[in-house]
VEXDREN-2710 file (C-alpha; in Angstrom, 1 decimal):
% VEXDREN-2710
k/r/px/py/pz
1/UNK/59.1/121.0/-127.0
2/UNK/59.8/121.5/-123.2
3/UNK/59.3/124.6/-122.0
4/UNK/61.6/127.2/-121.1
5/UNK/62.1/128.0/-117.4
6/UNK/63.2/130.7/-115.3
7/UNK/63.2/131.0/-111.3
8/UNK/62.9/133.5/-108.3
9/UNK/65.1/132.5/-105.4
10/UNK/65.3/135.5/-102.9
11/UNK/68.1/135.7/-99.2
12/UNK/64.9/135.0/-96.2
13/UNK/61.6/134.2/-96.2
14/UNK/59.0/136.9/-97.3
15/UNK/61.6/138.8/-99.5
16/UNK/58.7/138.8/-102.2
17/UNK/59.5/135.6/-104.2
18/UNK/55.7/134.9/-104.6
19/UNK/54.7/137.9/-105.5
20/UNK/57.6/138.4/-108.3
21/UNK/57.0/135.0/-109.9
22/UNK/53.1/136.6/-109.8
23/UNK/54.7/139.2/-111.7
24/UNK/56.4/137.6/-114.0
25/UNK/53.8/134.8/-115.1
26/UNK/51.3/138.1/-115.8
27/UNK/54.0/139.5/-118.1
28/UNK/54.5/136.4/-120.1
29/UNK/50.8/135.6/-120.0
30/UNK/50.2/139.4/-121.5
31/UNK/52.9/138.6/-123.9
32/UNK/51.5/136.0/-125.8
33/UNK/53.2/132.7/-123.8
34/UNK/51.1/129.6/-122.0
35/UNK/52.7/129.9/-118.6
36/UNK/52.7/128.2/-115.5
37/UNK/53.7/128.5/-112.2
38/UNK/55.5/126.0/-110.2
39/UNK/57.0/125.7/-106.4
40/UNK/58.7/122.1/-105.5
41/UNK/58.2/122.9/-102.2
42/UNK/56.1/125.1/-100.2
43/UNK/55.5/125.4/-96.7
44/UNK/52.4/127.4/-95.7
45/UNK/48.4/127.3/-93.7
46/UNK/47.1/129.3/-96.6
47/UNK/46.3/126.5/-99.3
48/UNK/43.8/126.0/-102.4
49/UNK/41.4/123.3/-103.4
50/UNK/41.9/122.5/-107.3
51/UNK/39.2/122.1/-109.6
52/UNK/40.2/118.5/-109.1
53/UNK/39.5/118.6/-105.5
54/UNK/42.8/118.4/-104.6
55/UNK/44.8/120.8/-102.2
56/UNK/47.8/123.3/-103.1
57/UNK/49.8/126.1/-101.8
58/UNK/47.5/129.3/-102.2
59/UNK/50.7/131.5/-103.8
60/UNK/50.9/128.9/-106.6
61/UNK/46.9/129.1/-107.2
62/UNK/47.0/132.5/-107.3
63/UNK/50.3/132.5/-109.4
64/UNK/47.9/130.2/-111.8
65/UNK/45.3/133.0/-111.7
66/UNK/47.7/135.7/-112.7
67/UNK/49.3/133.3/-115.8
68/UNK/45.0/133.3/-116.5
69/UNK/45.7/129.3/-116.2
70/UNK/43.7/127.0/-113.7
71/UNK/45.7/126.1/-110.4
72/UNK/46.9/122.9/-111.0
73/UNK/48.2/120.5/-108.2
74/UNK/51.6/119.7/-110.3
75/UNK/52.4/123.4/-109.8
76/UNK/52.8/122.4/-106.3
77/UNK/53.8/118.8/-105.6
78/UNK/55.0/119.0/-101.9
79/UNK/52.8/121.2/-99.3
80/UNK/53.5/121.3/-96.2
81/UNK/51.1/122.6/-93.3
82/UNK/52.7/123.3/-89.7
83/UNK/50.6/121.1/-87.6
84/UNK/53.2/122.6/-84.2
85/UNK/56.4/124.4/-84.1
86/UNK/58.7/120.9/-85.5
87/UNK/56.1/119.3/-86.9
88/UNK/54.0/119.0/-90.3
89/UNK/51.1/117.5/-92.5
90/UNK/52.7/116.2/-95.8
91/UNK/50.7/116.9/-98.7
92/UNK/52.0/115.2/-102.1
93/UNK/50.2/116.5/-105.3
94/UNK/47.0/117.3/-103.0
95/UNK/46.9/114.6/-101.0
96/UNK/47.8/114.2/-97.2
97/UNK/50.7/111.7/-96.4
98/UNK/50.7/112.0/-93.1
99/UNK/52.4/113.7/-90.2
100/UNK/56.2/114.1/-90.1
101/UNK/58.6/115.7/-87.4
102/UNK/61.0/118.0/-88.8
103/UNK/64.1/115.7/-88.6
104/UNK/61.6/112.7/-89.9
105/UNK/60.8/115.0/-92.8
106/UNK/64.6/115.7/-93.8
107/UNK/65.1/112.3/-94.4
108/UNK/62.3/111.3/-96.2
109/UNK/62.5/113.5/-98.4
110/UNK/64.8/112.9/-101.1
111/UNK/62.1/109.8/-102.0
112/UNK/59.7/112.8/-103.1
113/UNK/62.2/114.2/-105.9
114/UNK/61.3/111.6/-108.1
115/UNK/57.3/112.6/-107.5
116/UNK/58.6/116.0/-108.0
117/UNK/60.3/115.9/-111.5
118/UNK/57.3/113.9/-112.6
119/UNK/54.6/116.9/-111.8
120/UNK/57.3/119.5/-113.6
121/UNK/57.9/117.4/-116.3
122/UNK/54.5/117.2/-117.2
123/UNK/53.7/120.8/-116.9
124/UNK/57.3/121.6/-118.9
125/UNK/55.7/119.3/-121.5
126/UNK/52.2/121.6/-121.6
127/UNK/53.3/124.8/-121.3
128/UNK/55.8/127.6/-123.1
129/UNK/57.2/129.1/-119.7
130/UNK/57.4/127.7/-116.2
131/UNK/58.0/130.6/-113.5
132/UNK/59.7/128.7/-110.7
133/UNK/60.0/130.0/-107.1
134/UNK/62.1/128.9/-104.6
135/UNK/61.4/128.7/-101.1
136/UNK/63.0/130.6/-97.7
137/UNK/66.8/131.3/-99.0
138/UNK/69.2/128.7/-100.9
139/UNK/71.9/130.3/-98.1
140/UNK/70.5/127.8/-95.8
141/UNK/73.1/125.1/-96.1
142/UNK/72.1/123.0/-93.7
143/UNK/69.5/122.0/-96.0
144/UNK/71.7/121.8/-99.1
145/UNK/72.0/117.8/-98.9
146/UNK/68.9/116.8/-101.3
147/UNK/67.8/120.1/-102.1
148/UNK/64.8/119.9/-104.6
149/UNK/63.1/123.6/-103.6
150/UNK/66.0/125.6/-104.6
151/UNK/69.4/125.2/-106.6
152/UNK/68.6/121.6/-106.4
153/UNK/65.3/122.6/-108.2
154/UNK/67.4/124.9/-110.9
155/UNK/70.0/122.2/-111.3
156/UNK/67.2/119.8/-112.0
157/UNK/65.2/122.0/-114.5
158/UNK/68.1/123.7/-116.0
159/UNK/66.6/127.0/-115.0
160/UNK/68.3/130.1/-114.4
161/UNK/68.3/132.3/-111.6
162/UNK/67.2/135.4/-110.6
163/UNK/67.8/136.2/-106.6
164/UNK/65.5/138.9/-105.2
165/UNK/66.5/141.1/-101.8
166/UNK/64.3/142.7/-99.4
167/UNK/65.6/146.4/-98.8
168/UNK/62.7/147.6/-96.7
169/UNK/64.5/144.7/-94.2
170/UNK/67.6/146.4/-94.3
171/UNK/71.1/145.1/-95.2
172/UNK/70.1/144.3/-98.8
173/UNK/73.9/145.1/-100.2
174/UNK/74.9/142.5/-97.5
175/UNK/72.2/139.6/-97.9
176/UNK/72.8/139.5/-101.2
177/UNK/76.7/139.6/-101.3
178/UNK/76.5/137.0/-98.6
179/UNK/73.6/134.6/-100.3
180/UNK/75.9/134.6/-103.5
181/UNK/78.8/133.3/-101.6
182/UNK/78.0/131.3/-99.2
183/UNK/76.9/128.7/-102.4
184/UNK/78.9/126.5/-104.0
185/UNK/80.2/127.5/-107.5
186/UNK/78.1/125.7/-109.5
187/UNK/75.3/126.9/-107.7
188/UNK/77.0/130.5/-108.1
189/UNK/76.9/129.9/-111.7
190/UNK/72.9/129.6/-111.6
191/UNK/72.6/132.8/-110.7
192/UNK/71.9/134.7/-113.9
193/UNK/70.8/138.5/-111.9
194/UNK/70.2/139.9/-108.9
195/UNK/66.8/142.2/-108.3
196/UNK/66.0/144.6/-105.5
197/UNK/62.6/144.6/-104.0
198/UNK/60.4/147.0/-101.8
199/UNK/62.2/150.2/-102.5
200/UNK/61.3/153.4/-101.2
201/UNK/62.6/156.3/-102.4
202/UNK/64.7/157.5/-105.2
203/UNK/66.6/154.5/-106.6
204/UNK/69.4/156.8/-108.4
205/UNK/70.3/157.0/-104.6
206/UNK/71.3/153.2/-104.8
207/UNK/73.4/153.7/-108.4
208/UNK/76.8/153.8/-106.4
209/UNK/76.2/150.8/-104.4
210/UNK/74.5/148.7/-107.5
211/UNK/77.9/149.5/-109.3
212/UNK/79.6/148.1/-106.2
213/UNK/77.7/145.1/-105.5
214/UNK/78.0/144.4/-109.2
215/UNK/81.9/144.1/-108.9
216/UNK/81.6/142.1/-105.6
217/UNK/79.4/139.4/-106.9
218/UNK/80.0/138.9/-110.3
219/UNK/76.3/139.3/-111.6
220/UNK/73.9/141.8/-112.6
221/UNK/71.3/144.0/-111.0
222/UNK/68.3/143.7/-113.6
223/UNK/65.9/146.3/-111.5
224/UNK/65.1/147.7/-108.5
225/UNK/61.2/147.1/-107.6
226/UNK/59.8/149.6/-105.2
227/UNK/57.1/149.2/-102.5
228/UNK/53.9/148.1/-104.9
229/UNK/50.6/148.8/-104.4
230/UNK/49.1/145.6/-105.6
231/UNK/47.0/143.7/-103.1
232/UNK/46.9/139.7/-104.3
233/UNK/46.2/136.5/-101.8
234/UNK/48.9/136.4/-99.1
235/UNK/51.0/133.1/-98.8
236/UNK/51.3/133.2/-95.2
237/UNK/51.2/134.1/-92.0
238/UNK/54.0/136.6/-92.4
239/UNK/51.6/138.7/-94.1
240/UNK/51.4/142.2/-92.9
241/UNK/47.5/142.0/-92.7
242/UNK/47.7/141.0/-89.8
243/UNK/49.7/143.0/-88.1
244/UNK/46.5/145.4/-87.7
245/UNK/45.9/149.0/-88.5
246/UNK/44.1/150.6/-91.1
247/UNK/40.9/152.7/-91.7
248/UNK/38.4/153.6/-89.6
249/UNK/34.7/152.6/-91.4
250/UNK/31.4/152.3/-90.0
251/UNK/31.0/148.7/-89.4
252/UNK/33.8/147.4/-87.1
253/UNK/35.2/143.5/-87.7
254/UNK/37.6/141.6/-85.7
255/UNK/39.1/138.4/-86.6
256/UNK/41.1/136.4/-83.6
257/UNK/44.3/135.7/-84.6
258/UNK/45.1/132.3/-83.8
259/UNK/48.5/130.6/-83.3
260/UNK/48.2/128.5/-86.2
261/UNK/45.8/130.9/-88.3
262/UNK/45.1/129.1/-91.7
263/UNK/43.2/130.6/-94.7
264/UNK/43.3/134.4/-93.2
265/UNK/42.6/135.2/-96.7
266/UNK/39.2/134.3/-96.5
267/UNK/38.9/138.0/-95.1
268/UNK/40.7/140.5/-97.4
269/UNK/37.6/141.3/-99.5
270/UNK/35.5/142.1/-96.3
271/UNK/38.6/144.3/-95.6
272/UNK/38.7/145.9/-99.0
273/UNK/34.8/147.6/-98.2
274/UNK/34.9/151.0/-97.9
275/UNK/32.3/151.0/-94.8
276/UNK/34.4/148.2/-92.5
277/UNK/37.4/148.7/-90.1
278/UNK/38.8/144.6/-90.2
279/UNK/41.6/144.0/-87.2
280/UNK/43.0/141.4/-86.0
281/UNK/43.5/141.0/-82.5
282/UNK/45.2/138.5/-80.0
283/UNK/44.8/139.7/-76.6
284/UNK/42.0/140.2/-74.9
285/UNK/43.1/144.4/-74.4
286/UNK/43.1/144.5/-77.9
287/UNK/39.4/143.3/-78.8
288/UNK/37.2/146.3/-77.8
289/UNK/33.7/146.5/-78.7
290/UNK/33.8/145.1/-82.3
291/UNK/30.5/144.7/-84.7
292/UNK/31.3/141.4/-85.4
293/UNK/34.0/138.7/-84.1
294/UNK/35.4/136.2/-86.9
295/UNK/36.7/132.7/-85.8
296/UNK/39.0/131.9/-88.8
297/UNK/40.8/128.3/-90.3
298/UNK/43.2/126.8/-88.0
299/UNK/45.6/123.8/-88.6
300/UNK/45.1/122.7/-84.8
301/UNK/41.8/123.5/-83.9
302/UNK/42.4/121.7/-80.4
303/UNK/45.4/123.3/-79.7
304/UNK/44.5/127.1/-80.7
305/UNK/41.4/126.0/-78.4
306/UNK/43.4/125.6/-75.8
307/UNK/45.3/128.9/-76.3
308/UNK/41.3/130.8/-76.6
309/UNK/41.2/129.7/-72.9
310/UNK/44.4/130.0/-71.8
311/UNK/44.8/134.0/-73.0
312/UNK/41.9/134.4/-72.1
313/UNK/39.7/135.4/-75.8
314/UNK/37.0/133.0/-75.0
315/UNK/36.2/134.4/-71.8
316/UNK/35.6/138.2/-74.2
317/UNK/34.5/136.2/-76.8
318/UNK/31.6/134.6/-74.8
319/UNK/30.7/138.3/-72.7
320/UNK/30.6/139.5/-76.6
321/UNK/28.0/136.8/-77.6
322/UNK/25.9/137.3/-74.3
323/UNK/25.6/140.8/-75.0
324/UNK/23.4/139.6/-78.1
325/UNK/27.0/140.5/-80.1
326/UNK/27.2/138.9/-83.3
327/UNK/30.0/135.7/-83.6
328/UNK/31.1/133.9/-87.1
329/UNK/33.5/130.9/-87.5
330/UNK/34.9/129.9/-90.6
331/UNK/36.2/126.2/-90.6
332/UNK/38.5/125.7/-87.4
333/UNK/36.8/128.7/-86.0
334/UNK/33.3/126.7/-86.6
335/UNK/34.5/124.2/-84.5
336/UNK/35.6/126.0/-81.8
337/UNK/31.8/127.4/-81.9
338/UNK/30.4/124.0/-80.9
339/UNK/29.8/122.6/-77.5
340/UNK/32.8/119.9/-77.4
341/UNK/35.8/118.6/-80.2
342/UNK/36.9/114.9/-80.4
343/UNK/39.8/113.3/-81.6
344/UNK/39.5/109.6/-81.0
345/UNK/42.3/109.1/-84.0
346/UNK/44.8/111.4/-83.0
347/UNK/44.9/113.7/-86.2
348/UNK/45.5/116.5/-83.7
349/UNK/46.8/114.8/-80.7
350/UNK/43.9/112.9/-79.2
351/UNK/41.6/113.5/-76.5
352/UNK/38.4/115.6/-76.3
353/UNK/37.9/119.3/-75.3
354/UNK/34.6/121.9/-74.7
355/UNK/33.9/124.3/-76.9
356/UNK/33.0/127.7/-76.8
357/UNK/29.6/126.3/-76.6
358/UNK/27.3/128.8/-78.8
359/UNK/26.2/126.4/-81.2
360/UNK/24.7/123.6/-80.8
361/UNK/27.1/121.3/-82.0
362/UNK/29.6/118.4/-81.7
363/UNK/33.3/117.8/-84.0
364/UNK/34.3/114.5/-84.4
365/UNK/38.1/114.6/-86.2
366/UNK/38.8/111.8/-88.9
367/UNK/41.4/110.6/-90.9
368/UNK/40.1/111.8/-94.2
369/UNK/40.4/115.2/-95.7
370/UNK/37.2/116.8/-96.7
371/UNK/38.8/118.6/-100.2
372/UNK/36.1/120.6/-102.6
373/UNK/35.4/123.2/-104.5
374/UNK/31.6/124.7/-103.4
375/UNK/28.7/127.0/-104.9
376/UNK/25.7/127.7/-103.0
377/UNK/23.5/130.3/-101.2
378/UNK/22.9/131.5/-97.1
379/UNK/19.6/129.7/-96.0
380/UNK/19.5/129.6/-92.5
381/UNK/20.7/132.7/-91.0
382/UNK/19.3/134.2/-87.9
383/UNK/19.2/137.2/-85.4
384/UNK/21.5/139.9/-86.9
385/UNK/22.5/137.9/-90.0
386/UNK/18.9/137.4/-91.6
387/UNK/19.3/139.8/-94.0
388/UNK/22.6/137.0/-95.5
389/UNK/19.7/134.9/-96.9
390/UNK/19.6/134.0/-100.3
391/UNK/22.6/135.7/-101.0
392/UNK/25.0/133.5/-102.9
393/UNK/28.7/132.4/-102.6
394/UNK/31.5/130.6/-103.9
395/UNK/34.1/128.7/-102.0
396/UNK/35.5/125.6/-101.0
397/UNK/35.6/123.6/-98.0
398/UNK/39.3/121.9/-96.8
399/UNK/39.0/120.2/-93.3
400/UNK/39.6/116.8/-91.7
401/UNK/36.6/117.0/-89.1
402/UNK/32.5/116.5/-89.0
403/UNK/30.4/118.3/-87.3
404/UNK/27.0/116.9/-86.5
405/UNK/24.7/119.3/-84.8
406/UNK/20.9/120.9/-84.1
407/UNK/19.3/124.1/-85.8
408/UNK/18.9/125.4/-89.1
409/UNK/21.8/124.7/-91.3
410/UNK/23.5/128.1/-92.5
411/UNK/24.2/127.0/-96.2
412/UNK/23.0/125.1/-99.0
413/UNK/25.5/124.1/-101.9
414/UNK/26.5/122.0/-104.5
415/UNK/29.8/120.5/-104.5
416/UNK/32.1/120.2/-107.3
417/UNK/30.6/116.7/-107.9
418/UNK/27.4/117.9/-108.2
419/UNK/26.6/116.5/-104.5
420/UNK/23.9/118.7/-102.9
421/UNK/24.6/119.3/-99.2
422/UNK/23.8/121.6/-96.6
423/UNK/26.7/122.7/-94.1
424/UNK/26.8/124.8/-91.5
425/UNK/25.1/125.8/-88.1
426/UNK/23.1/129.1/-87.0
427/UNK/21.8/130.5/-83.9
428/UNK/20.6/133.3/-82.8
429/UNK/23.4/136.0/-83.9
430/UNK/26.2/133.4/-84.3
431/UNK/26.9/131.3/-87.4
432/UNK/29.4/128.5/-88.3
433/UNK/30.7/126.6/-91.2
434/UNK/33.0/125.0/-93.3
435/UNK/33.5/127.5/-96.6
436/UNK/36.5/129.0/-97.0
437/UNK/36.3/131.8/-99.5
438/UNK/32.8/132.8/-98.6
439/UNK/32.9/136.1/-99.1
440/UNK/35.0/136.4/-102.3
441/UNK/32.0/137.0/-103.9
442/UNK/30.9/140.7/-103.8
443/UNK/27.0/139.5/-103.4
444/UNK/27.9/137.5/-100.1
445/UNK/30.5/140.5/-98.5
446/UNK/27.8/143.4/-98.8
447/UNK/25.4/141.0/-97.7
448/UNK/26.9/140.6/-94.5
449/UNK/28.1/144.2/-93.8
450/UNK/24.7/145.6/-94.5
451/UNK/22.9/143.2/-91.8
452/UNK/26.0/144.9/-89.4
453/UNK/25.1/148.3/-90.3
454/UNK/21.2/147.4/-90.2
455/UNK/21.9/146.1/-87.1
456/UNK/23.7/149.1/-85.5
457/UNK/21.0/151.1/-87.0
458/UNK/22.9/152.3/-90.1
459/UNK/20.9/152.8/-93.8
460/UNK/22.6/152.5/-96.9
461/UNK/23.8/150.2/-99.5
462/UNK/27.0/148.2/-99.3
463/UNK/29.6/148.5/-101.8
464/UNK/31.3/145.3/-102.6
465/UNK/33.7/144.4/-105.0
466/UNK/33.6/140.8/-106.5
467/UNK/37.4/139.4/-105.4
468/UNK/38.1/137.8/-108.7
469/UNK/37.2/140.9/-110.9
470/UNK/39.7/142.6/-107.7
471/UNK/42.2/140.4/-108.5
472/UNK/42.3/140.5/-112.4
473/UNK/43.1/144.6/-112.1
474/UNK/45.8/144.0/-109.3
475/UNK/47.7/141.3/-111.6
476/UNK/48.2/143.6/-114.3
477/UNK/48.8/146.6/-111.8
478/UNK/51.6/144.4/-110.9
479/UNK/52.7/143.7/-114.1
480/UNK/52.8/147.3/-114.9
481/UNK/55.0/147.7/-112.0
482/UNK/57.5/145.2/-112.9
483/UNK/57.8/146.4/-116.8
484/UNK/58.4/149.5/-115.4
485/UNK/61.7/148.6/-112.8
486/UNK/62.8/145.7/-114.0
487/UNK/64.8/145.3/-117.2
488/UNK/62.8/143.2/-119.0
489/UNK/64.8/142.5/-122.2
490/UNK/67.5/141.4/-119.9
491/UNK/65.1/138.8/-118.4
492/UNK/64.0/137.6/-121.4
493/UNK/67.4/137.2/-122.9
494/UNK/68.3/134.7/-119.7
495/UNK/64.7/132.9/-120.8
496/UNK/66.1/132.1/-123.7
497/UNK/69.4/131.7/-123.3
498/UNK/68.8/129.0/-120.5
499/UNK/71.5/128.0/-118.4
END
């Protein structure tokens, strides 16, 4: 029997759709059903590697981790990864397709739908419940014509609708009054409840304006979900990470914020620790004297290269590292490390461009896509870092360059093959490589803050938390919060009741 489905459209972009269809797949999960998540569509930097080696959006991986399912490329057919400001990667149930202009993309598309149905089919076929989440607003008529990511994705799956509004935005009455009817009436007709998200306050405050937007639109307001304090995996850069801020601890880090920043989540557990201060900073003015300077994942390596240079963060960057100040790069940010980046195919553009220059190292970009999951220890680290030796990680490595270069490789792992490889460079008090996700282990994380605070002269013991015991308590911290504003019998009644 197919299973039942129900989706999360919301009026914008980041009015909490991911986190909601989170929600949701917890609840059902913790209620006895085999749930999945599953996004048509999903345009993001942050993505996943799949126990199958093949690459996803990161909200529908960790969506899989709150249903306590494995993240499964058919929960996530179409992926696509801003390569510039009209331009993408397309990635088709984890493999890259190629690069499309924006316009080039809008009419290609409607020969994925049948790709599409295929992957949710499938999953319908495995699973009791399917939480589907739609993608910016289905308001955006201009993109109505072979819609397959929102009401084109209900109308093809049957599933009803629930439309979520962001009221710490403001206007919430308005966007959804005005989302409802600027559709068509079939599309109208989808809509099965409207839900309020990131509330502050006292919602009886909201009771006369509920009442009133109940008349307007025709359809019910099944909860209003205040401001959660649940911290899960980010889908993108939107995220208000990094925007900044926070506590003051005894180790400070600062991660660059590049243009095209991909995989910023490989920092939240170092940002979780007690003892650290993590900012991120794009301006030179803003950088200070940090403990440590993380490089992160970028989509363009050459062209966030370019905009080091040009803002003037590799000119700090490299005063930081003469000053015997301690550098990391993750990925992209690896690259950047090395003395020179090639692209003789054109995956970014073509052409070839120095590096920083503080490893001892060359990037060569290819056509392939490096895609897999990773488990291995620190082996080679020097200077300040020594003390990350032996300690073990977890990760995976996405990219679509090699780097060839001389030194002590940082890592030594074991792929999800079983392949045995080293990766990595170190020298001196900068390190490079390719694993994303290298600190989601807690071993790894205090491993690197107490070398900082050994190397600022600090004693003491690190207190790490292992990100994936982190993330277990937060999923049913957000479930807890949804039970408790949302009504729930009314949700499951539109389950069941289908469209």
């Amino acid at each position: 029997m197919a299973a039942k489905a129900i989706m999360i459209q919301g009026t914008a972009s980041n009015a909490g759709k991911s986190l909601l269809a989170a929600g949701l797949c917890r609840i059902f999960r913790q209620d006895g059903y085999r749930v999945a998540p599953f996004k048509a569509q999903n345009m993001a930097l942050n993505s996943a590697i799949t126990p199958a080696g093949l690459e996803m959006g990161r909200a529908q991986a960790t969506q899989a981790q709150a249903a306590g399912v494995e993240a499964d490329v058919r929960m996530n057919p179409v992926l696509l990864k801003p390569t510039n400001d009209t331009g993408s990667q397309i990635i088709v149930n984890g493999v890259p397709r190629g690069t499309m202009g924006a316009a080039e993309y809008f009419r290609y598309k409607k020969r994925l739908i049948p790709e599409v149905m295929q992957a949710y089919e499938s999953l319908a076929a495995e699973y009791d419940v399917i939480v589907i989440e739609g993608a910016g607003s289905p308001a955006e008529i201009n993109l109505r014509e072979d819609d397959f990511v929102n009401m084109g994705m209900a109308r093809l799956a049957n599933a009803p609708v629930l439309l979520c509004g962001d009221i710490d935005r403001g206007g919430v009455f308005a966007s959804l009054y005005g989302t409802v009817k600027l559709l068509e009436p079939e599309e109208q007709n989808l809509i099965r409840g409207l839900l309020i998200n990131k509330f502050r306050g006292d919602p009886e405050i909201l009771r006369p304006g509920l009442g009133d937007l109940e008349r307007l639109t025709g359809k019910p307001v099944l909860g209003v979900v205040p401001m959660l304090d649940v911290d899960v995996d980010d889908e993108d850069s939107l995220s208000a990470r990094l925007s900044g801020g926070g506590k003051v601890g005894l180790i400070e880090i600062a991660v660059v914020r590049l243009p095209r920043v991909s995989n910023f989540t490989d920092f939240n557990p170092l940002e979780r620790m007690e003892e650290v201060s993590l900012r991120y900073v794009s301006s030179p003015r803003e950088l200070g004297s940090p403990d440590l300077i993380l490089l992160p994942g970028t989509k363009n390596t050459m062209g966030d290269l370019r905009w080091l240079r040009e803002s003037g963060m590799e000119s700090v960057i490299l005063k930081h590292a003469a000053r015997g100040g301690a550098v990391a790069g993750i990925c992209g940010g690896y690259q950047m490390l090395g003395r020179r980046v090639s692209d003789p195919d054109c995956v970014e553009g073509g052409g070839t461009l120095a590096g920083l220059g503080l490893l001892d190292a060359e990037t060569v970009f290819q056509g392939e896509k490096t895609r897999t999951q990773v488990s291995g220890s620190f082996t080679g680290a020097q200077g300040i870092f020594a003390g990350l030796n032996g300690a073990a990680f977890a990760g995976y490595e996405i990219h679509m360059g090699a780097t060839a270069g001389t030194g002590e490789p940082l890592t030594a792992f074991t792929t999800q093959t079983g392949e045995a490889r080293r990766d990595g460079l170190a020298q001196g008090n900068v390190w490079g490589c390719y694993v994303h996700g290298i600190f989601d282990r807690g071993e790894a994380a205090a491993a690197l803050v107490e070398a900082l605070m050994k190397a600022k002269g600090l004693e003491g013991c690190a207190a790490a938390v292992d990100w994936q015991e982190y993330a277990q308590r937060q999923y049913d911290k957000l479930a807890d919060g949804l039970r408790s504003s949302l009504d729930m019998d009314a949700v499951y009644h539109i389950l069941e009741e289908g469209v």
